[in-house]
C-alpha positions in Angstrom: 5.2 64.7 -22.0 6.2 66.7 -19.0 3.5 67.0 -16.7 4.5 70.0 -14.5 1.2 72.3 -14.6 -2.5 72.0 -14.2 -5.7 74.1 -15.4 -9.3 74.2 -14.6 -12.0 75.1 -17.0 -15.7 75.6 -15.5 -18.3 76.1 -17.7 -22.2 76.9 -16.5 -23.8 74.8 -19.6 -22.8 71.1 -20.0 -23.4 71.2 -23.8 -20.5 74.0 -24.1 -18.7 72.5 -22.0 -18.3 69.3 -23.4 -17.5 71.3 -27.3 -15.2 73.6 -25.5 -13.5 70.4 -23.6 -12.8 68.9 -27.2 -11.1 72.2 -28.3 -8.8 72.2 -25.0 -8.0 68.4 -26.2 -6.9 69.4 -30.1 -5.2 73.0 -29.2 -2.2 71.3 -27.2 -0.8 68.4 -26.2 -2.0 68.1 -22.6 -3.9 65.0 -20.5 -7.1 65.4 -20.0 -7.9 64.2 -15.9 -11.6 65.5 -15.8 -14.0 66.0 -17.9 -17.4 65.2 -15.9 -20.8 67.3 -15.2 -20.7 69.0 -11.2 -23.3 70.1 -9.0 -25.0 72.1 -9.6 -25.7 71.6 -13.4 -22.1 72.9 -14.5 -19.3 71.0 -16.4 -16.0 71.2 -15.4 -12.6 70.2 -17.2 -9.4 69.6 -15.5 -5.7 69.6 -17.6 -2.2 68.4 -16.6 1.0 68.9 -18.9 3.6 71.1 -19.1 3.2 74.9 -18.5 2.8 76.1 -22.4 0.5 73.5 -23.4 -1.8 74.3 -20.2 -1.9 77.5 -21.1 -2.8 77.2 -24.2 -5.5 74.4 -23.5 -7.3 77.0 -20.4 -7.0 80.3 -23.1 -9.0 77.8 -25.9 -11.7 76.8 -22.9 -11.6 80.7 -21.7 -12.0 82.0 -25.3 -14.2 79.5 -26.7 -17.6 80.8 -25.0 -16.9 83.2 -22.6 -20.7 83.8 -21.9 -21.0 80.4 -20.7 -17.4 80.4 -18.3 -18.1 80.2 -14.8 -14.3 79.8 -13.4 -10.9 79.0 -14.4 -6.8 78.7 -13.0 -3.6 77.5 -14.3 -1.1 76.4 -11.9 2.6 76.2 -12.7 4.8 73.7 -10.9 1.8 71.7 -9.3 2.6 69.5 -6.3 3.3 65.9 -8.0 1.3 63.8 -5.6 -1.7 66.0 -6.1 -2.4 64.8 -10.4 -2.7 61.2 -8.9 -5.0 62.3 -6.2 -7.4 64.4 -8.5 -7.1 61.2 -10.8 -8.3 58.9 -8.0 -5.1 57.1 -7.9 -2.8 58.0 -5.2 -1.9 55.2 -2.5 -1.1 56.3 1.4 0.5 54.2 4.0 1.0 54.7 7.2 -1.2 57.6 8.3 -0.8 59.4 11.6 -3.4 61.8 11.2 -5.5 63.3 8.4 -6.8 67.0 7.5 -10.2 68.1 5.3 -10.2 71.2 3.5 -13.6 71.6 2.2 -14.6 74.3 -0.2 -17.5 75.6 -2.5 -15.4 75.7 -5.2 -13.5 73.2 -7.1 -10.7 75.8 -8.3 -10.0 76.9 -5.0 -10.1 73.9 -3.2 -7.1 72.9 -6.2 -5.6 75.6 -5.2 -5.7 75.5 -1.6 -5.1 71.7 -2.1 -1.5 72.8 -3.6 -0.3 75.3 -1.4 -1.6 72.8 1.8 1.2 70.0 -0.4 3.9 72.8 -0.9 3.9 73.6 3.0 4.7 70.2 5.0 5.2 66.5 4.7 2.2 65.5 3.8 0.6 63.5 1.0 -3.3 63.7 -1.0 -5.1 61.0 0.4 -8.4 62.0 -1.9 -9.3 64.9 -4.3 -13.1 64.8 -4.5 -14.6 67.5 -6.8 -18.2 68.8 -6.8 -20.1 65.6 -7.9 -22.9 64.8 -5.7 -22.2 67.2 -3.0 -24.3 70.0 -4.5 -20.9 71.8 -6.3 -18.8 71.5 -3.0 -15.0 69.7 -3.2 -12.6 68.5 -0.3 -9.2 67.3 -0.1 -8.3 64.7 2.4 -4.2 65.4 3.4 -2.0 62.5 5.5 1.1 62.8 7.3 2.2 63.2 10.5 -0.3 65.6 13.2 2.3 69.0 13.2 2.5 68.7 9.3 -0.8 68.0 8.8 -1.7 70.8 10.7 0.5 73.2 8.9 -0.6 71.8 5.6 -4.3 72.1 6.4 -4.1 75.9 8.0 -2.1 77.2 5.0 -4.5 75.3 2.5 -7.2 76.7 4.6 -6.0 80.3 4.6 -6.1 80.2 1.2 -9.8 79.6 0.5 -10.8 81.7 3.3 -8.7 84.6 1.7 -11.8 84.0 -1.2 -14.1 83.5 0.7 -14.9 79.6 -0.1 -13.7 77.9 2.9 -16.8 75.8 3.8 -14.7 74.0 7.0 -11.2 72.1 8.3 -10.7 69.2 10.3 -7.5 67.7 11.6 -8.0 64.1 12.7 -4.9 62.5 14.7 -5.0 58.6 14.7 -7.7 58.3 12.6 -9.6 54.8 12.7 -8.5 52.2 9.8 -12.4 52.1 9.2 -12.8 55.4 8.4 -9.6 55.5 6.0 -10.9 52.2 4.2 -13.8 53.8 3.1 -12.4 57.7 2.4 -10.0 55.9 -0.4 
């Protein structure tokens, strides 16, 4: 399978969420990345495939119990470093500098997380989505300090455009410490 597109399902019962995740998985052929309970009290659902069977697996969540939907996107041509990164598997060397985007919503800060990728040289470092930081989600982005600046204000621009930018940091040089423990 072709994994080329992402979509988000948010759902404001857990219960519903979790039926509604299972129909997602049986209407297409898609991967499923997240399926997990947020902050605060909501369940969330994340899909990667190819752009039809995305679709198809966001309309099902979206049409299954629309009374209970909280939030939802589809994103064509996603960056390919950011699946791995939202899957908590990407690997960095060599950072220069890191940027935060940090948003209070999970679709958003995918979003923003995307756009931040399609703008410079710069990498995911961590995707960390609204568990145990009361329905908040950051990215962390690596490369060098002009890209990750670039990467960070267009990501940034994004969610302030909807009004969920909670705050960005650029951090040039950033201690080997601190990056042992953000991976």
């Amino acid at each position: 399978m072709e994994i080329n597109a992402i979509g988000m399902v948010e759902f404001n019962s857990i219960a519903q969420g979790i039926d509604s995740t299972d129909a997602m998985c049986k209407v297409a052929d898609i991967t499923l990345l997240v399926s997990k309970t947020v902050c605060p009290g909501k369940y969330i659902s994340i899909v990667a495939g190819d752009t039809s069977g995305v679709q198809q697996a966001v309309r099902m969540g979206e049409e299954k119990a629309p009374e209970c939907l909280v939030d939802s996107f589809m994103i064509p041509n996603i960056h390919p470093s950011l699946i791995p990164a939202i899957a908590g598997t990407a690997t960095v060397e060599n950072c220069r500098a890191i940027g935060i985007i940090e948003t209070f919503s999970v679709a958003t800060l995918i979003e923003a997380a995307d756009a931040a990728l399609k703008t410079g040289e710069v990498e995911p470092l961590r995707v960390h989505i609204a568990f145990g930081i009361g329905g908040k989600a950051y990215v962390v982005l690596t490369g060098d300090v002009a890209s990750v600046k670039a990467a960070v204000s267009e990501g940034s621009r994004l969610a302030g455009e909807r009004g969920q930018l909670v705050r960005d940091i650029v951090i040039p040089r950033p201690h080997p410490m601190l990056l042992e423990n953000l991976i």
